[in-house]
Structures are given as structure tokens and as C-alpha cells.
C-alpha positions as a Markdown table, in Angstrom:
| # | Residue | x | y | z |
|---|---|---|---|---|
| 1 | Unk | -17.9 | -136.3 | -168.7 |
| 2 | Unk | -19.5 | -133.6 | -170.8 |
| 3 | Unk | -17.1 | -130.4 | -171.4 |
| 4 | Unk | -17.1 | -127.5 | -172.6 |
| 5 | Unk | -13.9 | -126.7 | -173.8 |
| 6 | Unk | -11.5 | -126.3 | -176.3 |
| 7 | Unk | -11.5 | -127.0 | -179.9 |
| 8 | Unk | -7.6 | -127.8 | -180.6 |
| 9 | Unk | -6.9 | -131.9 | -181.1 |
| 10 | Unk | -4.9 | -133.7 | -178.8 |
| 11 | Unk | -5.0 | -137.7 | -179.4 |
| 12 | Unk | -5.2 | -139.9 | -181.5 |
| 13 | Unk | -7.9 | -140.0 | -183.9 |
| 14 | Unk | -9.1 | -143.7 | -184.0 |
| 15 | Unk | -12.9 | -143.3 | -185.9 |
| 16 | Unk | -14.8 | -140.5 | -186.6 |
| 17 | Unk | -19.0 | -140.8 | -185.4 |
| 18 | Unk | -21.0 | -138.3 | -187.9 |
| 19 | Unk | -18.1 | -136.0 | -188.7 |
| 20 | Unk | -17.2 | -136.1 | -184.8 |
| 21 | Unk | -13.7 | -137.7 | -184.3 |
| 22 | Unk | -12.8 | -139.8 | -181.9 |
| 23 | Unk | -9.7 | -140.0 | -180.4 |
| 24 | Unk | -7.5 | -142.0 | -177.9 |
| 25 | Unk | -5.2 | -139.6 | -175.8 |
| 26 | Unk | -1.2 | -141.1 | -175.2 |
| 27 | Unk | -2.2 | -141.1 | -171.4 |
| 28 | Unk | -4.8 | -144.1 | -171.6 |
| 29 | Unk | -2.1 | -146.1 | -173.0 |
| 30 | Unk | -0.7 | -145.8 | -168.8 |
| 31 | Unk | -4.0 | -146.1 | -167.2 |
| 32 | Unk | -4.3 | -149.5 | -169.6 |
| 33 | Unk | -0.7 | -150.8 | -169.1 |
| 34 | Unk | -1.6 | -149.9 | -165.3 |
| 35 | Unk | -4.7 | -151.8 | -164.8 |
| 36 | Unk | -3.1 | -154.6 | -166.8 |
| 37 | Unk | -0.3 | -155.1 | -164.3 |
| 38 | Unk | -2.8 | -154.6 | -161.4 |
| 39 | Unk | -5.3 | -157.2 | -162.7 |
| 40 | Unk | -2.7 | -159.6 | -164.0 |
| 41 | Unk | -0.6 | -159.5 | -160.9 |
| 42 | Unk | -3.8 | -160.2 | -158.5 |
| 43 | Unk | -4.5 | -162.8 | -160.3 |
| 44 | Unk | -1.7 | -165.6 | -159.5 |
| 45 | Unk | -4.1 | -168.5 | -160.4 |
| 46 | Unk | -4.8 | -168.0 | -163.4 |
| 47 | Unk | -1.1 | -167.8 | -164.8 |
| 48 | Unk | -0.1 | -166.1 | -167.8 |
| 49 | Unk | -3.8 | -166.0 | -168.9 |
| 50 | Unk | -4.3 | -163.4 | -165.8 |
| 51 | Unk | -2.2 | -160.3 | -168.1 |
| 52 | Unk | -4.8 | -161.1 | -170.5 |
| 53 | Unk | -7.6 | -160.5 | -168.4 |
| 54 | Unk | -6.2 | -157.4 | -167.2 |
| 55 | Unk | -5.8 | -156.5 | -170.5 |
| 56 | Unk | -9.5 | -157.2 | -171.0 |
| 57 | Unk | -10.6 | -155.1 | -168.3 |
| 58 | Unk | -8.7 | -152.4 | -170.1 |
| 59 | Unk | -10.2 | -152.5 | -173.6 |
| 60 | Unk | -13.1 | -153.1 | -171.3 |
| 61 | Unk | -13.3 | -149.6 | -169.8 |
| 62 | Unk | -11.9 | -148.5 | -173.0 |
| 63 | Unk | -15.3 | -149.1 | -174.5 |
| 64 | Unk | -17.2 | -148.1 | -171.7 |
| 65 | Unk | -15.6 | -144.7 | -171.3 |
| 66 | Unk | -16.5 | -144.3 | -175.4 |
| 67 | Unk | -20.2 | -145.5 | -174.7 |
| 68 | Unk | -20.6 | -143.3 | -171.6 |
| 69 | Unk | -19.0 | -140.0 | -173.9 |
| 70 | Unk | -20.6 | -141.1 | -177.4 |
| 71 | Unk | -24.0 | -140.6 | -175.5 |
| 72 | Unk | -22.9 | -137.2 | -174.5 |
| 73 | Unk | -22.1 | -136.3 | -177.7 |
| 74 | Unk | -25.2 | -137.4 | -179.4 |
| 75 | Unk | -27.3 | -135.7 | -176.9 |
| 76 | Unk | -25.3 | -132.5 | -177.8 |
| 77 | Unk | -25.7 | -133.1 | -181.5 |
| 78 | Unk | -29.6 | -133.8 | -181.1 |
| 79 | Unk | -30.2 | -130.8 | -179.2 |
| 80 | Unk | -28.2 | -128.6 | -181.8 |
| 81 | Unk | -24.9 | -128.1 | -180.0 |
| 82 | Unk | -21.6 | -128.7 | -182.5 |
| 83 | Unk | -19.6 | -131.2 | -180.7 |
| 84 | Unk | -15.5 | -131.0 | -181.5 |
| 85 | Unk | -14.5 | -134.2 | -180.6 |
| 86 | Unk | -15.1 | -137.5 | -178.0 |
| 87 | Unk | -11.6 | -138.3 | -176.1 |
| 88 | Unk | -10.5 | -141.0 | -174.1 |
| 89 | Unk | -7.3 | -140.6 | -171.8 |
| 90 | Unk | -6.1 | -141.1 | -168.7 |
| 91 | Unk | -9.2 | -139.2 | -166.3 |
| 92 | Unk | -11.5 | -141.3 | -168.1 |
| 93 | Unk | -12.7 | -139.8 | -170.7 |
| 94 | Unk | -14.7 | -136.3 | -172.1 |
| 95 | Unk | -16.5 | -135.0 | -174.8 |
| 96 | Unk | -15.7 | -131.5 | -175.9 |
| 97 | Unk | -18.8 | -129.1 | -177.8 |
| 98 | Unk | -19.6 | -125.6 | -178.3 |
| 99 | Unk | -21.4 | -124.4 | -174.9 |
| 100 | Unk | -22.6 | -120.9 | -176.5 |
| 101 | Unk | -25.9 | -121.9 | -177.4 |
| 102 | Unk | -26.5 | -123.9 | -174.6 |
| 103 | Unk | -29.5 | -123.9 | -172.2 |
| 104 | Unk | -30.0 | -125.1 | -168.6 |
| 105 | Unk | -31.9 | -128.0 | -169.6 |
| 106 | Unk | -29.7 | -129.0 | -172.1 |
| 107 | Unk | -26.8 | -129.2 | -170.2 |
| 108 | Unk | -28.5 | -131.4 | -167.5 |
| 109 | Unk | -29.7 | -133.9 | -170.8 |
| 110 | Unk | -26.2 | -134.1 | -171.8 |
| 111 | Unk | -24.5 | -134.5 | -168.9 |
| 112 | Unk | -27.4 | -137.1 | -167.2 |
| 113 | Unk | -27.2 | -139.5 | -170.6 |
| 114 | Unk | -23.7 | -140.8 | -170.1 |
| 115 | Unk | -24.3 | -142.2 | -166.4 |
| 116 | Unk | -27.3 | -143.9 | -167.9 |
| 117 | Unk | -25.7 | -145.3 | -170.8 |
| 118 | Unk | -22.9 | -147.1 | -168.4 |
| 119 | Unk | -25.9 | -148.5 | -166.0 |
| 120 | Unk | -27.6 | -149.6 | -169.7 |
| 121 | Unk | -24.4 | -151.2 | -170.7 |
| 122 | Unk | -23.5 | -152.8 | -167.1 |
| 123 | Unk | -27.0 | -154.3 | -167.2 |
| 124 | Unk | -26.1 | -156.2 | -170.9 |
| 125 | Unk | -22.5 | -157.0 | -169.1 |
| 126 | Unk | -24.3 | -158.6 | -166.3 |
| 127 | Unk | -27.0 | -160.7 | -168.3 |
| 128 | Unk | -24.2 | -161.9 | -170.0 |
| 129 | Unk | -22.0 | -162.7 | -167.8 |
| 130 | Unk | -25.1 | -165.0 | -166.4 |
| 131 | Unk | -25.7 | -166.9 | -169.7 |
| 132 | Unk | -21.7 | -167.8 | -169.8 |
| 133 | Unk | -20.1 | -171.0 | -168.5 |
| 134 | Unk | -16.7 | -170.3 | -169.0 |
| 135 | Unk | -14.4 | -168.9 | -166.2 |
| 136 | Unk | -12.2 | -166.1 | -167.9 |
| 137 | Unk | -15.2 | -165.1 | -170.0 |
| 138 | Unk | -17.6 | -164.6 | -167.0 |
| 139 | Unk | -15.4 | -162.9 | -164.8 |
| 140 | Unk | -14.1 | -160.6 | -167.7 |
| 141 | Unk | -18.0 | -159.8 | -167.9 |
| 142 | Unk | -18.9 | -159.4 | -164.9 |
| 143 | Unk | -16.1 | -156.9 | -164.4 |
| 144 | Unk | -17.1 | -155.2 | -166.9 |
| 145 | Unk | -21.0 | -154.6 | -165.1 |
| 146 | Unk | -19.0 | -153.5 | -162.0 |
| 147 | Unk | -17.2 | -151.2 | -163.6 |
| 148 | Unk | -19.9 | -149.6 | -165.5 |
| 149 | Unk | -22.6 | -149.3 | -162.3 |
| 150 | Unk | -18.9 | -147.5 | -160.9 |
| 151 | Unk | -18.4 | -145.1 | -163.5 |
| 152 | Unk | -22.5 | -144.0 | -163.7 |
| 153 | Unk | -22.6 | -143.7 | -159.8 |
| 154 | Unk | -19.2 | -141.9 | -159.5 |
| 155 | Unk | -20.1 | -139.5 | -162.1 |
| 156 | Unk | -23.3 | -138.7 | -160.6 |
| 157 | Unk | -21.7 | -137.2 | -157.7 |
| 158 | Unk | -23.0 | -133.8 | -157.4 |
| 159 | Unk | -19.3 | -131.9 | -158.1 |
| 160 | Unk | -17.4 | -130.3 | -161.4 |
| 161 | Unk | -15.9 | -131.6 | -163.2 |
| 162 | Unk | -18.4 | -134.7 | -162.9 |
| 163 | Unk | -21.8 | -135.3 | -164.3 |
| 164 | Unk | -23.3 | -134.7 | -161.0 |
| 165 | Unk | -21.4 | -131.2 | -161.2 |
| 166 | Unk | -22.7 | -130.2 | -164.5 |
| 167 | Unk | -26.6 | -131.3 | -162.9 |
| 168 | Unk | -25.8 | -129.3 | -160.1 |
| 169 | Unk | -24.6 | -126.1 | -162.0 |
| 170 | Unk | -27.7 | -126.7 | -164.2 |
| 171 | Unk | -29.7 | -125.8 | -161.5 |
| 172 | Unk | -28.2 | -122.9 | -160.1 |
| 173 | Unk | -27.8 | -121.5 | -163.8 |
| 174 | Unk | -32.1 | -122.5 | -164.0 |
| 175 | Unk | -32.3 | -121.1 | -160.2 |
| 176 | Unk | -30.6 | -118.5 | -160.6 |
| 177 | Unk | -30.4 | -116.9 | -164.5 |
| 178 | Unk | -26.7 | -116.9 | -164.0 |
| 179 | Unk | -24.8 | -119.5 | -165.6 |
| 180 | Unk | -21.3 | -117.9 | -163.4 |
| 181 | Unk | -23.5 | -118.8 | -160.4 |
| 182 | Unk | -23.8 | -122.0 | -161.2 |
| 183 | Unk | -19.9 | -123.1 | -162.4 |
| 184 | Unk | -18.6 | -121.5 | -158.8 |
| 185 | Unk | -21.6 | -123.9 | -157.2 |
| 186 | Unk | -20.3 | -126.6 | -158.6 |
| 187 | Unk | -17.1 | -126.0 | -158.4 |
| 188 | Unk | -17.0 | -125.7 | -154.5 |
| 189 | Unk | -19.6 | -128.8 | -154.2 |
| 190 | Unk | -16.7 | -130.8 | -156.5 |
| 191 | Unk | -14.0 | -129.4 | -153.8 |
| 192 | Unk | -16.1 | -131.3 | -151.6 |
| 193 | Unk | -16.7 | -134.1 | -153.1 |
| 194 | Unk | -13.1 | -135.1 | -153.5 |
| 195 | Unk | -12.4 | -134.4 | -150.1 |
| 196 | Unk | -15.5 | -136.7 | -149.2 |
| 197 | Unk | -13.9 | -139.6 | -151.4 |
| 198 | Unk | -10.6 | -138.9 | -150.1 |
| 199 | Unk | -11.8 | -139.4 | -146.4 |
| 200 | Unk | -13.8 | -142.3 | -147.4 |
| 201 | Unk | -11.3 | -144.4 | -149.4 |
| 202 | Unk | -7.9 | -143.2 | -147.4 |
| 203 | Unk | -8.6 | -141.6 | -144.1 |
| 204 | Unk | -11.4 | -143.7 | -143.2 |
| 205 | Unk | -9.6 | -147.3 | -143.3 |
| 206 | Unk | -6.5 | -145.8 | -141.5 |
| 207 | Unk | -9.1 | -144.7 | -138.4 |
| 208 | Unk | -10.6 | -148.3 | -138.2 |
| 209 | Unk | -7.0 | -149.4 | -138.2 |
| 210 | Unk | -6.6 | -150.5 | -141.5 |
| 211 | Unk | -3.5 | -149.7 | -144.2 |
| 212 | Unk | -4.6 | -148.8 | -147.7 |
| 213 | Unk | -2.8 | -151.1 | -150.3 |
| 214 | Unk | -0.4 | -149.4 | -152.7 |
| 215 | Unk | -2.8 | -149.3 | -155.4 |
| 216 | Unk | -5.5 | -147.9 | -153.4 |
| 217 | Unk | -3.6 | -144.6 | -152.5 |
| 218 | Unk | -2.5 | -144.2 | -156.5 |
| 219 | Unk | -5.9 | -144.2 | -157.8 |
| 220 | Unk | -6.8 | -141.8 | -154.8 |
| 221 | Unk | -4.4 | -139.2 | -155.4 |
| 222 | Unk | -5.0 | -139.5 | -159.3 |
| 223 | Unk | -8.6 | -139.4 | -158.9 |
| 224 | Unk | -8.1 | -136.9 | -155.8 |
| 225 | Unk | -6.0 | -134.6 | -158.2 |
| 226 | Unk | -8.3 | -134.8 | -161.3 |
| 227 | Unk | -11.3 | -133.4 | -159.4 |
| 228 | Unk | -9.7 | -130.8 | -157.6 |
| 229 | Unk | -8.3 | -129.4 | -160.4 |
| 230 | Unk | -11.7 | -129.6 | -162.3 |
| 231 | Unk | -13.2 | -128.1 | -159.6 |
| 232 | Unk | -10.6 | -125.4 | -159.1 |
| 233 | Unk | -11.0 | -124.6 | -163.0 |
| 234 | Unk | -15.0 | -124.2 | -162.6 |
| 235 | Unk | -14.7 | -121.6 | -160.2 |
| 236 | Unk | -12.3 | -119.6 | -161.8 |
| 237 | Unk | -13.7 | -119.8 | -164.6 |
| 238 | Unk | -17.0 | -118.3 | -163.1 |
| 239 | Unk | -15.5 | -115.9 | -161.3 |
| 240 | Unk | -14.5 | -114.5 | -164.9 |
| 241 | Unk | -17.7 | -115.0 | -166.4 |
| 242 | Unk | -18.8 | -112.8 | -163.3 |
| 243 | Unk | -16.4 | -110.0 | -164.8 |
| 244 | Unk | -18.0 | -110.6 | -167.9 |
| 245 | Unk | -21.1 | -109.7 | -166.6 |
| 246 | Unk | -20.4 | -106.4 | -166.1 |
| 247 | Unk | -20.6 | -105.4 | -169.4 |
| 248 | Unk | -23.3 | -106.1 | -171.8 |
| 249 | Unk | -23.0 | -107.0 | -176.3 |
| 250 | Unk | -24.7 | -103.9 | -176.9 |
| 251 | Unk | -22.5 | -102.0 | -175.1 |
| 252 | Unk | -19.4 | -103.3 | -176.8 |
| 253 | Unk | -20.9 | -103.9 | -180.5 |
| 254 | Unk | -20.3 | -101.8 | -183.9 |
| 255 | Unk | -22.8 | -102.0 | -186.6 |
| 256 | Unk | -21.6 | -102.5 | -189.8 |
| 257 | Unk | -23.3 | -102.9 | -193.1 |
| 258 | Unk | -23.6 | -106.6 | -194.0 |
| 259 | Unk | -22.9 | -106.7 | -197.7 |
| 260 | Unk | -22.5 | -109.9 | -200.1 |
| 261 | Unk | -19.3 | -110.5 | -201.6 |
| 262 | Unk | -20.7 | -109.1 | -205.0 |
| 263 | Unk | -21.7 | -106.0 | -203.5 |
| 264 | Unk | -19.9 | -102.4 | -204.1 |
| 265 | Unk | -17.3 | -101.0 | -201.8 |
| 266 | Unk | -19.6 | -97.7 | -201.8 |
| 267 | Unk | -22.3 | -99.3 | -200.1 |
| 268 | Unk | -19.9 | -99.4 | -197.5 |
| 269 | Unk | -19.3 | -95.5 | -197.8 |
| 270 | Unk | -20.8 | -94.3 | -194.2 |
| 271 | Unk | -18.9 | -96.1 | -192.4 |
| 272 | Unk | -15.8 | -95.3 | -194.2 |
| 273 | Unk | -15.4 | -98.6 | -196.3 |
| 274 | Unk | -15.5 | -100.7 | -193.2 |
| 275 | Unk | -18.2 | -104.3 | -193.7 |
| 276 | Unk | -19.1 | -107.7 | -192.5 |
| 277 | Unk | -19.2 | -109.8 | -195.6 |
| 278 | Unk | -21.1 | -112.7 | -195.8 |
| 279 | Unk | -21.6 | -115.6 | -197.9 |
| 280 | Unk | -24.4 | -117.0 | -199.8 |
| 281 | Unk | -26.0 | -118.5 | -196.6 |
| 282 | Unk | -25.3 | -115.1 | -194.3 |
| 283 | Unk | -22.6 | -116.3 | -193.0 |
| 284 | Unk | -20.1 | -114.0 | -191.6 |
| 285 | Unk | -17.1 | -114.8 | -193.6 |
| 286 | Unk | -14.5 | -111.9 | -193.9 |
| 287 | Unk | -14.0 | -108.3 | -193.2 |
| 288 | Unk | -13.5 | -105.0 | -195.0 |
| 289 | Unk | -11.0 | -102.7 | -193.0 |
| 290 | Unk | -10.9 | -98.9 | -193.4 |
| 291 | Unk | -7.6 | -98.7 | -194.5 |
| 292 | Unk | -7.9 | -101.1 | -197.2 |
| 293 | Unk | -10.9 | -99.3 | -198.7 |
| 294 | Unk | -8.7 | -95.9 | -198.2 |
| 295 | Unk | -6.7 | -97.3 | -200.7 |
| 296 | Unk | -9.0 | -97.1 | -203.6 |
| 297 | Unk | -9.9 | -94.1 | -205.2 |
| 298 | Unk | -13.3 | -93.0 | -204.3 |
| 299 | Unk | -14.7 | -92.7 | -207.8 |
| 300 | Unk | -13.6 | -96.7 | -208.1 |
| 301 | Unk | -15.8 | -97.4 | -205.1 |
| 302 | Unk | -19.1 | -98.0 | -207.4 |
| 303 | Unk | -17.4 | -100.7 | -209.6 |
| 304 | Unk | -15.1 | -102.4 | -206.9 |
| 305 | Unk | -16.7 | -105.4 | -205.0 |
| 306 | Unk | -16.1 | -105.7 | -201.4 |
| 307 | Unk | -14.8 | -109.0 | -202.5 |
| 308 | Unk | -11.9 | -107.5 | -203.9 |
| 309 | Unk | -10.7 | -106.1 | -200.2 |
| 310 | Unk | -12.1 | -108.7 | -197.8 |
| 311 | Unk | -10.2 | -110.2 | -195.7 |
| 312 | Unk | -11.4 | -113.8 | -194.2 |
| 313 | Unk | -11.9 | -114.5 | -190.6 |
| 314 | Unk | -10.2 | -117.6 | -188.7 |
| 315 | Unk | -12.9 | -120.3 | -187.6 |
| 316 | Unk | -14.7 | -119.6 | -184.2 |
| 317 | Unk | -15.0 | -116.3 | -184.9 |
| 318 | Unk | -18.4 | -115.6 | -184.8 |
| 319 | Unk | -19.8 | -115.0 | -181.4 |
| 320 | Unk | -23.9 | -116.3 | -181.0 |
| 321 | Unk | -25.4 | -113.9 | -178.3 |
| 322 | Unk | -27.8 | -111.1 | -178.1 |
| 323 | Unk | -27.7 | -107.7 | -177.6 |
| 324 | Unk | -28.9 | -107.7 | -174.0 |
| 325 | Unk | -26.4 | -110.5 | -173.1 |
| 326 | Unk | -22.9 | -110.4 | -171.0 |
| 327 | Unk | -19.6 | -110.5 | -172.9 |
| 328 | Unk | -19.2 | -114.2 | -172.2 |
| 329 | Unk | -19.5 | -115.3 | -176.3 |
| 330 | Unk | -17.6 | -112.5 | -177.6 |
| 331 | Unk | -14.8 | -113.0 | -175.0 |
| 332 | Unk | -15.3 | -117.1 | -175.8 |
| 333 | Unk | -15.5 | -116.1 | -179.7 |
| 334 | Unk | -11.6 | -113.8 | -179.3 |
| 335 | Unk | -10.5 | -116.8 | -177.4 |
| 336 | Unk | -11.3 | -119.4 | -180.0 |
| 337 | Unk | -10.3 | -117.3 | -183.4 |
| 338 | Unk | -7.0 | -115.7 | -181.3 |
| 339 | Unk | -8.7 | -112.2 | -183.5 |
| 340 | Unk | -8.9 | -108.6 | -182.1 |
| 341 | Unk | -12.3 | -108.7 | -183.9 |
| 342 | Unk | -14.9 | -111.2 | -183.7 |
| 343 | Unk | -18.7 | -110.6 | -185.0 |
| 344 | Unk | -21.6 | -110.9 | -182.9 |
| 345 | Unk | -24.9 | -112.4 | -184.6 |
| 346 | Unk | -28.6 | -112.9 | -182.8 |
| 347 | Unk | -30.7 | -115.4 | -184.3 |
| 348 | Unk | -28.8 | -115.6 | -187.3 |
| 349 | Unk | -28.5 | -111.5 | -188.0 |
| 350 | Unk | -25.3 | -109.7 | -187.3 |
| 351 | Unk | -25.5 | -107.0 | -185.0 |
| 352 | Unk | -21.8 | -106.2 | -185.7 |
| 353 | Unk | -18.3 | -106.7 | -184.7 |
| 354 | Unk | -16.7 | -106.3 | -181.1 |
| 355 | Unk | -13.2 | -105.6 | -180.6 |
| 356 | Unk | -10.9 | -106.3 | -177.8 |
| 357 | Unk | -10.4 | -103.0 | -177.1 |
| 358 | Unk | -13.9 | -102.0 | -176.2 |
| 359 | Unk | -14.6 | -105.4 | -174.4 |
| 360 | Unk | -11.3 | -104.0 | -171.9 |
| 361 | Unk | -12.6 | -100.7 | -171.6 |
| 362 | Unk | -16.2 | -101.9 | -170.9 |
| 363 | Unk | -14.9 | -104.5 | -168.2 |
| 364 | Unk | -12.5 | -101.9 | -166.3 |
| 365 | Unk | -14.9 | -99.8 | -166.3 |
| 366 | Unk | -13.1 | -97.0 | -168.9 |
């Protein structure tokens, strides 16, 4: 499952893929004691062996949940998206990046490429599980094809928080010019999508007169929870991107003068001492504040660098947008750094910084 999200580490960190770590949330550790039990258990014939199987099919998903999320975060990488990290826990599994400079078309590549990469990997699984002669072996392999044709066709339903969601809210967003649009879509397809399963795997058996082992209604209400709450989270979360879009970055912005650290405080002198300062490569890096620049004597303002009042920004504060866009990556940007001030660059040239303040007054309409 591709996701947008947050940048803060949760699990364990168990490899890192081109800078991008990879971790193992505490969580899987029950969904793999749990499908141990249930395979070993079901399996009566093939003793104490059976535990190991289960324990198979475990690692088994393990990998398949890392294949299906690695290929989302390579598509993320290749199309120029920053990805934070590929998890695994107990909802499968989901790959967090940076959503800001995302397009319609790339969020459909990302989120199509890990379905395909299951079906790719269940095809191997199968094969192999052909060429084998050995019981355990073969059965361990051809689970393992099951599972992945499950996971691609499952996550192709057309509902958030699956990969048939994010397809679906890429075409609303494409439809529509409104990426808000397209989370609520989703979000209420995904709402009925897990009712769908729910009346397919619970309420349908119980009609035709049949009782749904114990197993059965614990991966339902898991599974059932999971995507209502994904669901649930997608529209709320475009219904505040729809009050982001009441306002727009230029409406909100403050030019500054963009000096190098090297450069002299009076440069700064129009706007009272206050500056973006960036380094080497343009980078936003740190800020000068008013008050700090008060405290130097104006005739000193020629020979003090702004270096020697900056003050450096937290990570994730730089907000990619344009001038003509909603408040969505500055609000993102606040969220991320935890500032009052974030900076707001279009194609790589700062416009300026944003403060909370304004985004409020723009947003209640003050």
C-alpha cells in the first residue's frame, strides 16, 4: 500500500534499500505468531513439521508484503518523490514518501506497481512449486502463489486505503483538478468496499446457512477495521484539504530577501533585518528574525554576516508549491517541521515564508 504519510520511525529497522530503511513493525510479530498457530494447527498430519510450515507461510508473506512495498518505493524514487521509509506490520504492509510534488499519474504508477509485483512473484512461486517433488516444499510454494494472486487482487479493490483506492482517487484528482475531490472519492468507495467484503465473507455464508469458522470472523473484523479506518482518514483528510483551498500561497506568502550565509546583515535593511538564508546549493537553511538584527547596531550591519544571526530551520520545513496553489504544502510543511514559519519555494526559487498566523486568518476568512 502506497502512503502518504508521516515521516517519524516506528519499527524496526531491519536493511536499508538506497538510503530508504526498512523496517519490521512489533505488530507483524502477532500477525506471524497468528498465522503460525492457524497453519500449524490445520495441519494435524504433518505433525510437528506443520508449525514449521506455518511459520513458512509467515516469512512467506513477510517477503511478499516487502516485494509488493519495495516496488512502490522504487516507483516513487524513479519518478522523483523522496520516499521515508518501507514498513511491514500487522495491516500488511506500507510505504511512506513525500506526496508534495506528486502528480496524478504518478500516484496511479506507484500505487498500480505493487499489485503487479505480487502477481510477478506468485507466477515464480507457482513455476516453482511445479518443478518440486517434495511435499512440505511444494505446498509451502504453492501457498505462497496463492497468497500473492490474494494480495494483488485485494489491493486492487477500488477503495482507500488500497491500491485500487489510490487509482481511483488518481482519477478524480486527473478528472477533476482537485486532489480533495479525489481522497473523499476514495474514501467513500473504500467505506464500500469493506462493507462489500464484510457481506461477502460473513453475512453471506450465514444466509446460505453456513457458520463462519473462528478464524474467518478475526481476519474479518481486522481487515474490516483496517479499511474503514483508512477510509474514514481519506475523507477527513479531504475535507481539510477542501478548507485549504480556500486560501491560496500568494495570499499567505512574505517575500524576503534570499541572502547567502556570507552576505551583510544590511542587505537585509528593507525589511528590517528579516532573510531566508540559503546554502551553497539555494537551499533554504535558516532564518534571520527582526529582533535579532535589532540587536546590532546599525552602523555594524555592513560588516556583520547574516550568518552570524541565522537561526536554522527543523527538517520538512520547506514547503514545494506555487504561488497560484492552495495552502495544502505549507500547512503539510508546519505539520512536518512543528515551526510557526515554514518557506515556500516554486521551482527551486523562494517566494518567501508563510506563517501560521496568516494561513488562520486566510482560512477563517479574517
Amino acid at each position: 500500500m502506497a502512503a502518504p504519510a508521516e515521516t517519524r520511525s516506528s519499527g524496526l529497522v531491519i536493511a536499508r534499500v538506497g538510503g530508504v530503511p526498512v523496517e519490521i513493525g512489533a505488530s507483524w510479530l502477532l500477525l506471524a505468531a497468528f498465522i503460525t498457530f492457524i497453519v500449524g494447527s490445520g495441519a494435524p498430519e504433518l505433525g510437528g513439521l506443520a508449525y514449521v510450515v506455518g511459520l513458512a507461510y509467515a516469512v512467506s508473506l513477510l517477503v511478499s508484503v516487502l516485494v509488493h512495498e519495495g516496488a512502490h518505493a522504487a516507483t516513487a524514487v524513479a519518478v522523483g518523490l523522496p520516499v521515508h521509509r518501507v514498513v511491514a506490520d500487522l495491516w500488511g504492509g506500507h510505504t511512506a514518501y513525500d506526496p508534495r510534488l506528486s502528480t496524478p499519474g504518478k500516484a496511479a504508477l506507484i500505487a498500480v506497481v505493487g499489485p503487479l509485483a505480487n502477481l510477478a512473484l506468485g507466477a515464480v512461486a507457482w513455476v516453482a512449486s511445479l518443478a518440486v517433488t517434495s511435499e512440505v516444499p511444494e505446498r509451502v510454494l504453492y501457498g505462497v502463489a496463492f497468497v500473492n494472486v490474494l494480495l494483488a487482487v485485494f489491493n486492487l479493490l477500488p477503495g482507500l486505503p488500497l491500491d485500487g483506492g489510490q487509482l481511483v482517487d488518481a482519477l478524480v484528482w486527473r478528472l477533476t483538478g482537485r486532489r480533495e475531490k479525489g481522497l473523499i472519492a476514495a474514501g467513500w468507495t473504500g467505506r464500500a468496499v469493506t462493507v462489500g467484503v464484510v457481506l461477502w465473507f460473513v453475512v453471506r455464508p450465514l444466509l446460505a446457512g453456513q457458520q463462519p469458522s473462528f478464524t474467518q470472523i478475526v481476519w474479518m473484523a481486522l481487515i474490516g477495521f483496517f479499511m474503514w479506518q483508512g477510509a474514514t482518514a481519506a475523507i477527513r483528510t479531504g475535507q481539510a484539504r477542501q478548507m485549504l483551498a480556500r486560501g491560496t500561497v500568494s495570499q499567505v506568502v512574505m517575500g524576503l530577501p534570499v541572502l547567502r550565509p556570507e552576505d551583510p546583515l544590511v542587505a537585509a535593511a528593507a525589511t528590517a533585518g528579516q532573510a531566508v538564508v540559503v546554502d551553497a546549493t539555494g537551499r533554504p537553511t535558516a532564518l534571520v528574525w527582526a529582533q535579532d538584527a535589532a540587536s546590532v547596531p546599525r552602523e555594524l550591519w555592513s560588516t556583520t554576516p547574516v550568518s552570524a544571526l541565522a537561526r536554522v530551520q527543523p527538517d520538512g520545513w520547506v514547503a514545494h508549491t506555487r504561488r497560484g496553489d492552495d495552502l495544502t504544502a505549507v500547512v503539510t510543511a508546519i505539520q512536518e517541521s512543528q515551526s510557526t514559519v515554514v518557506v515556500a519555494v516554486e521551482d527551486g526559487r523562494v517566494l518567501g515564508v508563510v506563517t501560521v498566523e496568516a494561513v488562520n486568518r486566510v482560512i477563517e476568512g479574517n
